[in-house]
mmCIF file of the protein (N, C-alpha, C, O) and its ligand, coordinates in Angstrom:
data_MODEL
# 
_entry.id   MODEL 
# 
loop_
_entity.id 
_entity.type 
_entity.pdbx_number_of_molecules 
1 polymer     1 
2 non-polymer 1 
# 
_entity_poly.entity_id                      1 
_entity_poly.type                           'polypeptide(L)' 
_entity_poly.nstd_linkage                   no 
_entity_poly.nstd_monomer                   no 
_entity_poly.pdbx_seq_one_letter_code       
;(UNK)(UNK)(UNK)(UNK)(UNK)(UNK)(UNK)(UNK)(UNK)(UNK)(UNK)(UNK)(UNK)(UNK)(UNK)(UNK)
(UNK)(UNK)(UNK)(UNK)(UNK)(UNK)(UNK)(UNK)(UNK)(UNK)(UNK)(UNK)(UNK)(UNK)(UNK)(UNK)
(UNK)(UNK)(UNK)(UNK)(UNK)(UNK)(UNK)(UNK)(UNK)(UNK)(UNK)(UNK)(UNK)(UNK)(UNK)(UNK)
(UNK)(UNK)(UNK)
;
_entity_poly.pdbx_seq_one_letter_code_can   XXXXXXXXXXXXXXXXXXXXXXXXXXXXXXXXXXXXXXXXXXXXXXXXXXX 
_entity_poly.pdbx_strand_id                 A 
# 
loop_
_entity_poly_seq.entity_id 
_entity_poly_seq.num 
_entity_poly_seq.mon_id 
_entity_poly_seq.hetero 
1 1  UNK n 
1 2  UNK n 
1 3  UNK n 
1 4  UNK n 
1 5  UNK n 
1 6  UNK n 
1 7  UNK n 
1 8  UNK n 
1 9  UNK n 
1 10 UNK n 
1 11 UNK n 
1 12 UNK n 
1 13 UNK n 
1 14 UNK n 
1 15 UNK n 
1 16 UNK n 
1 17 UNK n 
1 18 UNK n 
1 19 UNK n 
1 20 UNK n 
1 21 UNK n 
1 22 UNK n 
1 23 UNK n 
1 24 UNK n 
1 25 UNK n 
1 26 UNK n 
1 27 UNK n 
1 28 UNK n 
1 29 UNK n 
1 30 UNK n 
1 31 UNK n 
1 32 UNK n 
1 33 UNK n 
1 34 UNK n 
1 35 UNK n 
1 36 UNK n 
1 37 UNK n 
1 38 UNK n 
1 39 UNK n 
1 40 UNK n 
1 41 UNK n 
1 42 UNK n 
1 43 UNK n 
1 44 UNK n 
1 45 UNK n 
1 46 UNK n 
1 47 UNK n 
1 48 UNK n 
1 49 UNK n 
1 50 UNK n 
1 51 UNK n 
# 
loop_
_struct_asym.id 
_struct_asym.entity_id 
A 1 
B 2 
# 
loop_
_chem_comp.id 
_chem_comp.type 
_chem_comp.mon_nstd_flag 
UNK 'L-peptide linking' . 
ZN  non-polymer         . 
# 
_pdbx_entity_nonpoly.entity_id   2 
_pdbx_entity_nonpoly.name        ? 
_pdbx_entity_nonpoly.comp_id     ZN 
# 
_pdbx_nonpoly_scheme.asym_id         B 
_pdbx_nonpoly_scheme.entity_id       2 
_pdbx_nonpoly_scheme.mon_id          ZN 
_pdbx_nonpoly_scheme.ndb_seq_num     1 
_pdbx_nonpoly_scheme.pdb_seq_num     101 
_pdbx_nonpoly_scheme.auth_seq_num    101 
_pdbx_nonpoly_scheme.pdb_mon_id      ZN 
_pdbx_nonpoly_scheme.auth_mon_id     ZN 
_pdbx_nonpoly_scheme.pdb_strand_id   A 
_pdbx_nonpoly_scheme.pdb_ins_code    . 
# 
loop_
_atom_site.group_PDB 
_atom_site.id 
_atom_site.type_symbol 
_atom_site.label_atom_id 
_atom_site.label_alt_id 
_atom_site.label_comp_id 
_atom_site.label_asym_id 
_atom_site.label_entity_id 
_atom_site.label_seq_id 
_atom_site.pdbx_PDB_ins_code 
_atom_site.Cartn_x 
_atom_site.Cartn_y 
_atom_site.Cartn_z 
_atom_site.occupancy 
_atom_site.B_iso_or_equiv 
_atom_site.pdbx_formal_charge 
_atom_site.auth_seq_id 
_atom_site.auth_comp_id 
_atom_site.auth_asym_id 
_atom_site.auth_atom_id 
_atom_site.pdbx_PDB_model_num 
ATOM   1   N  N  . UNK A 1 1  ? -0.033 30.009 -21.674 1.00 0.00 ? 1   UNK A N  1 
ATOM   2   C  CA . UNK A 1 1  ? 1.418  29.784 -21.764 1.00 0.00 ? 1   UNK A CA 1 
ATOM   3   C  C  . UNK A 1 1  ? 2.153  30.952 -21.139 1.00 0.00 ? 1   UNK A C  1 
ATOM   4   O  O  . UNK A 1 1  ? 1.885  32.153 -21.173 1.00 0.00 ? 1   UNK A O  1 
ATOM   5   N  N  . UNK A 1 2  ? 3.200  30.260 -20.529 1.00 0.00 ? 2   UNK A N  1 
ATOM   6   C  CA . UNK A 1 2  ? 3.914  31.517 -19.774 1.00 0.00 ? 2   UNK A CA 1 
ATOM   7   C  C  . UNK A 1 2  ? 5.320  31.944 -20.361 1.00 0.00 ? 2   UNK A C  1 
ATOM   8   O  O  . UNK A 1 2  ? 6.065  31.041 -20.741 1.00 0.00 ? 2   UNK A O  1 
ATOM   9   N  N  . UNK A 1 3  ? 5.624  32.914 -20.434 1.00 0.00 ? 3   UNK A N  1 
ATOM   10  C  CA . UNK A 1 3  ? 7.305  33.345 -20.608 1.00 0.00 ? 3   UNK A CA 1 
ATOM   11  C  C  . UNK A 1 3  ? 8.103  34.280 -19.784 1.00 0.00 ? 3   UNK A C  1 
ATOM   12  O  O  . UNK A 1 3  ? 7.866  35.080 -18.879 1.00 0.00 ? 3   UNK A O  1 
ATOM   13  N  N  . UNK A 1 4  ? 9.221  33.841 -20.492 1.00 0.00 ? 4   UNK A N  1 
ATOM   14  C  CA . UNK A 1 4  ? 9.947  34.651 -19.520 1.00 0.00 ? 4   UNK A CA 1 
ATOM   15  C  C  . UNK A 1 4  ? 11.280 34.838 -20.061 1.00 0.00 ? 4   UNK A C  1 
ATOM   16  O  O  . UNK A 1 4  ? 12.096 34.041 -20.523 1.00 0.00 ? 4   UNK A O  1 
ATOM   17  N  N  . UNK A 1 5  ? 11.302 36.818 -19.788 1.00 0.00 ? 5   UNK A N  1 
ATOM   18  C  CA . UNK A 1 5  ? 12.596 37.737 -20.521 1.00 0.00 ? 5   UNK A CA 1 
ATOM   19  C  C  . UNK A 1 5  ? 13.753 37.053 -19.729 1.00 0.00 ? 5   UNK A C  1 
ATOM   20  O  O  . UNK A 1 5  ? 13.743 36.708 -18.547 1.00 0.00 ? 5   UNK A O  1 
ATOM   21  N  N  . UNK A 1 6  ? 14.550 36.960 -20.463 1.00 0.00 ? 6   UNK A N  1 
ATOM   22  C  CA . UNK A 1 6  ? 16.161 36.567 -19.730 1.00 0.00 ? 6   UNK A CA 1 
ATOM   23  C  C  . UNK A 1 6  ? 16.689 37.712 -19.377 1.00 0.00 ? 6   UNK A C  1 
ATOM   24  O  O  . UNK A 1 6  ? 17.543 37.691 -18.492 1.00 0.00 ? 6   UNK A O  1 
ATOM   25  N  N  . UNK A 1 7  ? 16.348 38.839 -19.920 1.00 0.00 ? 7   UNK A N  1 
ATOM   26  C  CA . UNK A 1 7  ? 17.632 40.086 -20.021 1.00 0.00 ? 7   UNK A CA 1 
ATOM   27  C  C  . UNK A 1 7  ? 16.269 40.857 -18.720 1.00 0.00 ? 7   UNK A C  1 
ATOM   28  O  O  . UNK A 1 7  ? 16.662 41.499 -17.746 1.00 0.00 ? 7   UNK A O  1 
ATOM   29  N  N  . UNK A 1 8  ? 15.262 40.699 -18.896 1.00 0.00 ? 8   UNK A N  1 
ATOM   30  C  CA . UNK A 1 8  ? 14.927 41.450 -16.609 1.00 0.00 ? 8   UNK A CA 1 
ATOM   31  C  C  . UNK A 1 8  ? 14.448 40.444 -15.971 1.00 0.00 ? 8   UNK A C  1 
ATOM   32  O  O  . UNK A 1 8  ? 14.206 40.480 -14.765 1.00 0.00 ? 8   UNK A O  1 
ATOM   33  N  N  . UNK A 1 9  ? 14.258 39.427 -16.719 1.00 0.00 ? 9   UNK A N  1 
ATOM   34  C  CA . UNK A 1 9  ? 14.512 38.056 -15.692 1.00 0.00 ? 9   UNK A CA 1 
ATOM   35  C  C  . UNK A 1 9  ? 12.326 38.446 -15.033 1.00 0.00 ? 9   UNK A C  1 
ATOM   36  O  O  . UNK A 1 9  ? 11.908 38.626 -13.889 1.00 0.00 ? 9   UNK A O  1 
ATOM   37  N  N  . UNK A 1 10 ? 11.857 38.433 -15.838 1.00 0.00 ? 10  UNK A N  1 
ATOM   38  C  CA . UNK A 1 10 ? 10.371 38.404 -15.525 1.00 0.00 ? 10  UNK A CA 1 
ATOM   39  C  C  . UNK A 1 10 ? 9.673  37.764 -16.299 1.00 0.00 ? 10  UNK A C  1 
ATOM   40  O  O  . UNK A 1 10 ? 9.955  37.576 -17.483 1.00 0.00 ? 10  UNK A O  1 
ATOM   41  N  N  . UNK A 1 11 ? 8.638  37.336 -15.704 1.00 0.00 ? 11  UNK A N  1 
ATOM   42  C  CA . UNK A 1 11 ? 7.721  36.600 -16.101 1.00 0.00 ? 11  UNK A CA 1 
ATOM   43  C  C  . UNK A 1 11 ? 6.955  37.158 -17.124 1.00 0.00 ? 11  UNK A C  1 
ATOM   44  O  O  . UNK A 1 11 ? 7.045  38.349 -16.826 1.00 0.00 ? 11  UNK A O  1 
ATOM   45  N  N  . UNK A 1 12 ? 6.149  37.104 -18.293 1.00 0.00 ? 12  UNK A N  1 
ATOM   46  C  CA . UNK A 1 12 ? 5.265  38.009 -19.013 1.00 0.00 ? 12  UNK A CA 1 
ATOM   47  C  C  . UNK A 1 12 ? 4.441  36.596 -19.849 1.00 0.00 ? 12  UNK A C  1 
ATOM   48  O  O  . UNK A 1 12 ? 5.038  35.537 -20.039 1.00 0.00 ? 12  UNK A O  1 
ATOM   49  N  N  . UNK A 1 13 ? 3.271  36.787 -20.197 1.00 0.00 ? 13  UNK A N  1 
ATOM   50  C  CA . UNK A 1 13 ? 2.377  36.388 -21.496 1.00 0.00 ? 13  UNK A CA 1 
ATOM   51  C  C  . UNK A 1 13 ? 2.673  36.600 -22.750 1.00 0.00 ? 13  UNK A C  1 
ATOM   52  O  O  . UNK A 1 13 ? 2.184  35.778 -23.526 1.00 0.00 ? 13  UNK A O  1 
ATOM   53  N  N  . UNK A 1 14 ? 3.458  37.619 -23.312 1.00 0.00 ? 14  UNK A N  1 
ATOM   54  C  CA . UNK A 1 14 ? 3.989  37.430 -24.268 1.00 0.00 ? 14  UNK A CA 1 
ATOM   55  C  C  . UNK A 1 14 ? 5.253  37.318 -25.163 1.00 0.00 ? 14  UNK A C  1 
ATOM   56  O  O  . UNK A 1 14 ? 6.252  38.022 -25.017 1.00 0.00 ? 14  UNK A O  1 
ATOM   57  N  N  . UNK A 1 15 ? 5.099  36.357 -26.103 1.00 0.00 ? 15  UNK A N  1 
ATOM   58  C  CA . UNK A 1 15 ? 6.617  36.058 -27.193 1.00 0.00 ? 15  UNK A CA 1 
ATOM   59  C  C  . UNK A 1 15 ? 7.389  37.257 -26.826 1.00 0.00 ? 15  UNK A C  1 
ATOM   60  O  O  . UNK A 1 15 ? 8.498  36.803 -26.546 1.00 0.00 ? 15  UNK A O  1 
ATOM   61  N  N  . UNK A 1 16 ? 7.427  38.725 -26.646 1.00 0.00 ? 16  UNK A N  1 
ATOM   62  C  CA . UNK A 1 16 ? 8.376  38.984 -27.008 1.00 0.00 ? 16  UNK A CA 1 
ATOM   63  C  C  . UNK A 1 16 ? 7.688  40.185 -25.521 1.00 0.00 ? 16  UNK A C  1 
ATOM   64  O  O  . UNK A 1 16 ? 6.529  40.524 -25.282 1.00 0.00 ? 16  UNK A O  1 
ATOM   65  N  N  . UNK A 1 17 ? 9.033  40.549 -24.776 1.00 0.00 ? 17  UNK A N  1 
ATOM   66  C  CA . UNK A 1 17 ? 8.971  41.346 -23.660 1.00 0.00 ? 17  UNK A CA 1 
ATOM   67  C  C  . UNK A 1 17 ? 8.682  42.560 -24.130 1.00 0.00 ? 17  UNK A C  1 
ATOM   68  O  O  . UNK A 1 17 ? 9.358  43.043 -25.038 1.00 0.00 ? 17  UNK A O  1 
ATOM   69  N  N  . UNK A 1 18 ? 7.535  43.285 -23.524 1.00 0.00 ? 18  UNK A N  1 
ATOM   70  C  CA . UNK A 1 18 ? 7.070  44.487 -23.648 1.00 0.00 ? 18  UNK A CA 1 
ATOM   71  C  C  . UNK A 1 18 ? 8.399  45.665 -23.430 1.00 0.00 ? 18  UNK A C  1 
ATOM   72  O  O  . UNK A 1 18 ? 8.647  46.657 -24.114 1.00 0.00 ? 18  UNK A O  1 
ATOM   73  N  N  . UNK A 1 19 ? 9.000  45.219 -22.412 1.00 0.00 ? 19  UNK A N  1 
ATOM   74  C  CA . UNK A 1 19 ? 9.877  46.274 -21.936 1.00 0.00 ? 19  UNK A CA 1 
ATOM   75  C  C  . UNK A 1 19 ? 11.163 46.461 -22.503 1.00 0.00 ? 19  UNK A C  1 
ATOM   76  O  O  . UNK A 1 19 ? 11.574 47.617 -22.598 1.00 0.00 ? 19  UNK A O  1 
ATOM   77  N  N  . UNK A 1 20 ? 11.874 45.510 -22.900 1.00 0.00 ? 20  UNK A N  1 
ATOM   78  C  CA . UNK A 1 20 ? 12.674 45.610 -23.629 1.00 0.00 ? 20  UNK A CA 1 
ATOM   79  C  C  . UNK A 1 20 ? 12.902 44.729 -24.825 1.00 0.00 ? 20  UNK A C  1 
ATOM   80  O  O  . UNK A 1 20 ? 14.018 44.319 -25.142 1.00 0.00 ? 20  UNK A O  1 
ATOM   81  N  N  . UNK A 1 21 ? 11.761 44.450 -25.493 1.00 0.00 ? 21  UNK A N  1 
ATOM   82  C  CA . UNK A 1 21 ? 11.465 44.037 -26.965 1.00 0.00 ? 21  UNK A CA 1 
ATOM   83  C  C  . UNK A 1 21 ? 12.296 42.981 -26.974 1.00 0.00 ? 21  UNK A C  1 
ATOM   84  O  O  . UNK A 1 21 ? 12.871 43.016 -28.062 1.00 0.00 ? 21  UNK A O  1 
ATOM   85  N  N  . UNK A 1 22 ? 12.670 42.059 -26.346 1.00 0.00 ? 22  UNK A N  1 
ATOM   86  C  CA . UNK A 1 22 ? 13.525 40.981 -26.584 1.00 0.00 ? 22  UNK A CA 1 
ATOM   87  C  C  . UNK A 1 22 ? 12.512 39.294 -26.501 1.00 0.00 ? 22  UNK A C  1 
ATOM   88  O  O  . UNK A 1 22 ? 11.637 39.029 -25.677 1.00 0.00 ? 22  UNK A O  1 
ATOM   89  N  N  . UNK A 1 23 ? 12.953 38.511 -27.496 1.00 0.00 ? 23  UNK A N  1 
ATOM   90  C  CA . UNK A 1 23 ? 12.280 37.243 -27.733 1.00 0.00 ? 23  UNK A CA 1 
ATOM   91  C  C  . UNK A 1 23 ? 12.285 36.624 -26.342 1.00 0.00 ? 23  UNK A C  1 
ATOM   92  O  O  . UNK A 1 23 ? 13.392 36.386 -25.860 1.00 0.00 ? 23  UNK A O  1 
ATOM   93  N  N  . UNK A 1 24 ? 10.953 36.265 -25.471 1.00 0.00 ? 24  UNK A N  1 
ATOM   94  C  CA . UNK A 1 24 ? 10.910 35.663 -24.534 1.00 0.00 ? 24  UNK A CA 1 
ATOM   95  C  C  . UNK A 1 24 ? 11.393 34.040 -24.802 1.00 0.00 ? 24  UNK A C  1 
ATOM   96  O  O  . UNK A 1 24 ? 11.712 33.577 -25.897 1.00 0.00 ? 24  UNK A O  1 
ATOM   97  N  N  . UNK A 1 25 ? 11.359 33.323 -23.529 1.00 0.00 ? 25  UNK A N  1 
ATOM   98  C  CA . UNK A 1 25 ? 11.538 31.850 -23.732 1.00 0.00 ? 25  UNK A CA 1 
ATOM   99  C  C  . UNK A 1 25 ? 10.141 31.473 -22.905 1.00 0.00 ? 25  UNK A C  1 
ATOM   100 O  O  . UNK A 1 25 ? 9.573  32.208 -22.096 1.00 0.00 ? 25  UNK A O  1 
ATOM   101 N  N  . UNK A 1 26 ? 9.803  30.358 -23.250 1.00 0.00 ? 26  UNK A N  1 
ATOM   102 C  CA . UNK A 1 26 ? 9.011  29.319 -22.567 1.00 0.00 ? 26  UNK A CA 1 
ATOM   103 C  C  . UNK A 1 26 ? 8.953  29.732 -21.437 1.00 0.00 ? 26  UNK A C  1 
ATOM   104 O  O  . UNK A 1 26 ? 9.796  30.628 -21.383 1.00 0.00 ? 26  UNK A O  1 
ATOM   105 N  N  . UNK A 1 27 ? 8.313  29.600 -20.166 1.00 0.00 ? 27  UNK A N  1 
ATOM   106 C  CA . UNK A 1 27 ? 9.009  29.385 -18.939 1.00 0.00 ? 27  UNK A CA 1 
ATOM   107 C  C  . UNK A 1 27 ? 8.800  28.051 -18.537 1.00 0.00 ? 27  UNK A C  1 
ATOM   108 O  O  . UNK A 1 27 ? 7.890  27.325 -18.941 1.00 0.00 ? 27  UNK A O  1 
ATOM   109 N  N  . UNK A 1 28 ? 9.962  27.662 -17.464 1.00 0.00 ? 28  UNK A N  1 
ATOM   110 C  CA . UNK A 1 28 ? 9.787  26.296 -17.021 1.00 0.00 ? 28  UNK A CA 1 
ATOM   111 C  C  . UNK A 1 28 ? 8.561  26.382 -15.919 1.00 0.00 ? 28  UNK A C  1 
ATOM   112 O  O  . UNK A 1 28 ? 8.213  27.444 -15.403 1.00 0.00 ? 28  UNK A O  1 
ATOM   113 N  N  . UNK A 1 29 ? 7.932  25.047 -15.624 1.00 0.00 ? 29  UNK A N  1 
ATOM   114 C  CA . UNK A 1 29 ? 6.738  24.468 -14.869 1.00 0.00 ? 29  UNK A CA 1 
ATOM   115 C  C  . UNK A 1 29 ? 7.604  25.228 -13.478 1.00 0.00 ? 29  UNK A C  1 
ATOM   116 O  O  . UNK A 1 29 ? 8.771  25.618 -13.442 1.00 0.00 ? 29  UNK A O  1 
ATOM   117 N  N  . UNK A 1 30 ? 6.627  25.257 -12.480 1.00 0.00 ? 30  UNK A N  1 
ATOM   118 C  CA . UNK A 1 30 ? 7.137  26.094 -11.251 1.00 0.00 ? 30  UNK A CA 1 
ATOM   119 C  C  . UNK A 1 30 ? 7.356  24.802 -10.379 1.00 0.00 ? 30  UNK A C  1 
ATOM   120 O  O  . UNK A 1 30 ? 6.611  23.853 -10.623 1.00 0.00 ? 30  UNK A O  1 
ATOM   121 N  N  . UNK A 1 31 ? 8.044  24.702 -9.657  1.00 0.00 ? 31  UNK A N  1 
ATOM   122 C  CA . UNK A 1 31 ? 9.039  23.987 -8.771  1.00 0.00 ? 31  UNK A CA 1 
ATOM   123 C  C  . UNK A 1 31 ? 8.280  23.329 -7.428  1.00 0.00 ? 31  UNK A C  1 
ATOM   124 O  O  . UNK A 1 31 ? 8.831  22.923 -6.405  1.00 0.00 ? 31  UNK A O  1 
ATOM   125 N  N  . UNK A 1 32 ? 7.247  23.342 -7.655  1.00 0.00 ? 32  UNK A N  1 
ATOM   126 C  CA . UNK A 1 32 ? 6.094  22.606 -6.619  1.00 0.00 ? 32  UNK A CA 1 
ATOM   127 C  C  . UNK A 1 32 ? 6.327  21.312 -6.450  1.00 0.00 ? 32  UNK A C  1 
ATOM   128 O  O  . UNK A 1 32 ? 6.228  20.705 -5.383  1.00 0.00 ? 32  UNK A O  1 
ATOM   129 N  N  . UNK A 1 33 ? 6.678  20.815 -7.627  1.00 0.00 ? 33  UNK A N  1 
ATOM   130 C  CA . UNK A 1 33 ? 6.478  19.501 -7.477  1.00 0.00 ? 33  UNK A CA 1 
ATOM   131 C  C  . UNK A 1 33 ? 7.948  19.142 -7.236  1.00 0.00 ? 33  UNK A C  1 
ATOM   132 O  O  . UNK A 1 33 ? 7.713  18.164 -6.526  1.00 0.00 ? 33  UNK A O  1 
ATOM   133 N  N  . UNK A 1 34 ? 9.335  19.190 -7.289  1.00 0.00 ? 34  UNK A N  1 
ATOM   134 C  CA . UNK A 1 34 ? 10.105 19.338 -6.749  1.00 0.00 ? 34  UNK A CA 1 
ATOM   135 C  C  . UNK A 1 34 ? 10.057 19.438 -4.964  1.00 0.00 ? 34  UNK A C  1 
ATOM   136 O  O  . UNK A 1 34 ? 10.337 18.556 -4.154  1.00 0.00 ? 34  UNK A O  1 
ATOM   137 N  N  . UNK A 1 35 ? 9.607  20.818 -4.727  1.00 0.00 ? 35  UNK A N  1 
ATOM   138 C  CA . UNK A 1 35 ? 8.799  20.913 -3.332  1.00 0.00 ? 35  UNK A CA 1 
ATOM   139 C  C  . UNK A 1 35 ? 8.137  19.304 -2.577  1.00 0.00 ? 35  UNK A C  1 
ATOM   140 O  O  . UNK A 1 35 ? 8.335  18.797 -1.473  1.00 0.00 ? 35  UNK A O  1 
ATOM   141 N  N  . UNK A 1 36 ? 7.460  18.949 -3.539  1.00 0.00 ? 36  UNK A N  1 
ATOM   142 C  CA . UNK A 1 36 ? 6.755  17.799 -2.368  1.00 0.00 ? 36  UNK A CA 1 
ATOM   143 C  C  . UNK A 1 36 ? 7.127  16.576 -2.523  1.00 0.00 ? 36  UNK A C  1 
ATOM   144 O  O  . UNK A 1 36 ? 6.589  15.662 -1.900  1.00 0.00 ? 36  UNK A O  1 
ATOM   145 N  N  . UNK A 1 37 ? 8.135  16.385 -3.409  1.00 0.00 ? 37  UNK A N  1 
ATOM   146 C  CA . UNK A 1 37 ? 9.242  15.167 -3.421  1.00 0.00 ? 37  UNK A CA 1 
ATOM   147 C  C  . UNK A 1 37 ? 10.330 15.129 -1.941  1.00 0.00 ? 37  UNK A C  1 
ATOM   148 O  O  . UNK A 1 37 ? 10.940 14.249 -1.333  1.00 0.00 ? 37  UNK A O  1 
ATOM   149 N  N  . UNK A 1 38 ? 10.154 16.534 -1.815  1.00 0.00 ? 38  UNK A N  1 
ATOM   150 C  CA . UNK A 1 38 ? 11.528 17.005 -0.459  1.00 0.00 ? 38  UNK A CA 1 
ATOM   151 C  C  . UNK A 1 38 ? 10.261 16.431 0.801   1.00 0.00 ? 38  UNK A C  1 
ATOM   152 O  O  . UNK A 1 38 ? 10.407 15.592 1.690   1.00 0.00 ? 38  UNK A O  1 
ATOM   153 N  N  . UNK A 1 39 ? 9.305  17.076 0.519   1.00 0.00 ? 39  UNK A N  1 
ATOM   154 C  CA . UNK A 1 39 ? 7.997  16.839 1.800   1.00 0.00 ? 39  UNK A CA 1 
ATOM   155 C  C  . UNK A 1 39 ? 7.711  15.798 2.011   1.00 0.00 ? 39  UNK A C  1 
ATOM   156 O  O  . UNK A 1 39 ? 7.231  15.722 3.142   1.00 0.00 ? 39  UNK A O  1 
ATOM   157 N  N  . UNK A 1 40 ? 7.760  14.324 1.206   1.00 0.00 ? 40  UNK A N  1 
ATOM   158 C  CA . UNK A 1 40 ? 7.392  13.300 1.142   1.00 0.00 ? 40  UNK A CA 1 
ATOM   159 C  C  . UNK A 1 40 ? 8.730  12.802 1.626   1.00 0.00 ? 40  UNK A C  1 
ATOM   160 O  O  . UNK A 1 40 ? 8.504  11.659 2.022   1.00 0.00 ? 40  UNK A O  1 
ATOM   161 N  N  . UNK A 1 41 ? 10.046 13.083 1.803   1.00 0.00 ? 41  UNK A N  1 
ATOM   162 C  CA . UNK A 1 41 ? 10.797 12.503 2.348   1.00 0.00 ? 41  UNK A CA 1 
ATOM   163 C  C  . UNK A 1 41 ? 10.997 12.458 3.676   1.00 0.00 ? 41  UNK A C  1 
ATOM   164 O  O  . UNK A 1 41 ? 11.521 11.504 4.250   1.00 0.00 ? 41  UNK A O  1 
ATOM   165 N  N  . UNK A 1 42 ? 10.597 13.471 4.214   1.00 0.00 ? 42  UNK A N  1 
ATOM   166 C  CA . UNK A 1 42 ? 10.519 14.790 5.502   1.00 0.00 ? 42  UNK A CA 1 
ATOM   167 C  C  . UNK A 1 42 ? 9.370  13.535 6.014   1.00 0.00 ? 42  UNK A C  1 
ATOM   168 O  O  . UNK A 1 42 ? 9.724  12.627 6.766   1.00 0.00 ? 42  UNK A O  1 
ATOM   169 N  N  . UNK A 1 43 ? 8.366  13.624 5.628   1.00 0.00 ? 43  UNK A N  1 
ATOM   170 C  CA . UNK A 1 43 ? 7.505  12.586 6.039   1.00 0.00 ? 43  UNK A CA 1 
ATOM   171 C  C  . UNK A 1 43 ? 8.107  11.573 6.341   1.00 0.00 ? 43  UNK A C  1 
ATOM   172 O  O  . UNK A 1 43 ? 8.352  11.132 7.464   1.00 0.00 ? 43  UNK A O  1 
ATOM   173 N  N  . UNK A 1 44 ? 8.381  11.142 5.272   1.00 0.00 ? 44  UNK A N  1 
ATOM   174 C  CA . UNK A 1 44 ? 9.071  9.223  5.629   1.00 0.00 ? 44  UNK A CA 1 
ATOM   175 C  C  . UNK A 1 44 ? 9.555  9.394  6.977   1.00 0.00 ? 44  UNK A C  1 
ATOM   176 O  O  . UNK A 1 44 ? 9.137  9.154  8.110   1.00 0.00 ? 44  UNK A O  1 
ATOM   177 N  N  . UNK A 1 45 ? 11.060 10.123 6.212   1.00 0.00 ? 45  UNK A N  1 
ATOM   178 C  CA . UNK A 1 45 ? 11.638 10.691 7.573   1.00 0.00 ? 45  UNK A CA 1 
ATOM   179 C  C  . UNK A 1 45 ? 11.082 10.472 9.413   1.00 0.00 ? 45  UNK A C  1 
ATOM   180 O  O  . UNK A 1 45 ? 11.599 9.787  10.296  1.00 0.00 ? 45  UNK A O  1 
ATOM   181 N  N  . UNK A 1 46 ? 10.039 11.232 9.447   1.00 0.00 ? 46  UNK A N  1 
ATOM   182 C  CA . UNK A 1 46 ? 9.339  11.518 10.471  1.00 0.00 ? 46  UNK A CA 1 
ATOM   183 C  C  . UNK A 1 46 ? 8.929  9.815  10.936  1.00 0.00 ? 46  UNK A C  1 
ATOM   184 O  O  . UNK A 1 46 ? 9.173  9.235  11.994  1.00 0.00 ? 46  UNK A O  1 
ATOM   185 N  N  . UNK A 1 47 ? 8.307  9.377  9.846   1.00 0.00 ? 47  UNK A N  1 
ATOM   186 C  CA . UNK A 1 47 ? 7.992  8.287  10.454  1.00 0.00 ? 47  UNK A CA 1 
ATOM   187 C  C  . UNK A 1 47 ? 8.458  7.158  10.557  1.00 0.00 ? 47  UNK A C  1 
ATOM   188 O  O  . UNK A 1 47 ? 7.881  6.183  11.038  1.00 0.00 ? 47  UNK A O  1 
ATOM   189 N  N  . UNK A 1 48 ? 10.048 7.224  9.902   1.00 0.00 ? 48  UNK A N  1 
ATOM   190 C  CA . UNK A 1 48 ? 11.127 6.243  10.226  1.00 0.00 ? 48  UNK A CA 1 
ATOM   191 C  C  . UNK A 1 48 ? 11.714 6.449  11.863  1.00 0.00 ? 48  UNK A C  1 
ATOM   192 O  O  . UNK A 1 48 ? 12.301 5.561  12.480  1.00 0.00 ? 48  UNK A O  1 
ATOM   193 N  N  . UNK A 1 49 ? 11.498 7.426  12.246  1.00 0.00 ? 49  UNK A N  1 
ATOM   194 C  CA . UNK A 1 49 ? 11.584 7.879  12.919  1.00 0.00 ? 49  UNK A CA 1 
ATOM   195 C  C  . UNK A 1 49 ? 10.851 7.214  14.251  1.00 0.00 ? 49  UNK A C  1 
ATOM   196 O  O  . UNK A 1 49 ? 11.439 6.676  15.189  1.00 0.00 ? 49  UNK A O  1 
ATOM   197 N  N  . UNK A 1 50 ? 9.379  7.390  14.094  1.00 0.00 ? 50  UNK A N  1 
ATOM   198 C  CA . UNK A 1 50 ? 8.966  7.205  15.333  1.00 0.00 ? 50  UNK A CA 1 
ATOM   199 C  C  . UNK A 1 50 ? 8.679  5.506  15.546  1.00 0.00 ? 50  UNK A C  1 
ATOM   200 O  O  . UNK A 1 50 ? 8.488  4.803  16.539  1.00 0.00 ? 50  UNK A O  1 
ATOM   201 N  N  . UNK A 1 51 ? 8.761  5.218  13.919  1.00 0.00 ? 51  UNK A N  1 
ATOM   202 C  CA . UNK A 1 51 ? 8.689  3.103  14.037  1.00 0.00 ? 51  UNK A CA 1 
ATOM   203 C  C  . UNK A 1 51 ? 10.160 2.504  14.323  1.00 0.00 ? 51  UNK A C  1 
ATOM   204 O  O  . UNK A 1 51 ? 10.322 1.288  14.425  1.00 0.00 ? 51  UNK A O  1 
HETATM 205 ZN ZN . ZN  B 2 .  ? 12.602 42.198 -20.942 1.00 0.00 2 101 ZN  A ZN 1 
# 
């Protein structure tokens, strides 16, 4: 599980930020898949394109 300090805005492994002792949050899933929703259009795209 991943987290992440709001107040230095980093990523860390644990509940509560080493650096400045503050309650981490969750972090959200990383944005990949977002990413290849855009790529899969780009595709279409391409091949609306050449039909
Ligand atoms: Zn922190």
């Amino acid at each position: 599980m991943l987290f992440k300090c709001k107040q230095c805005n980093k990523y860390t492994l644990t509940e509560q930020c080493l650096a400045c002792k503050t309650n981490t949050s969750p972090a959200h899933p990383p944005k990949y898949s977002k990413e290849d929703k855009y790529a899969i259009y780009r595709r279409r795209e391409k091949f609306s394109s050449i039909n």
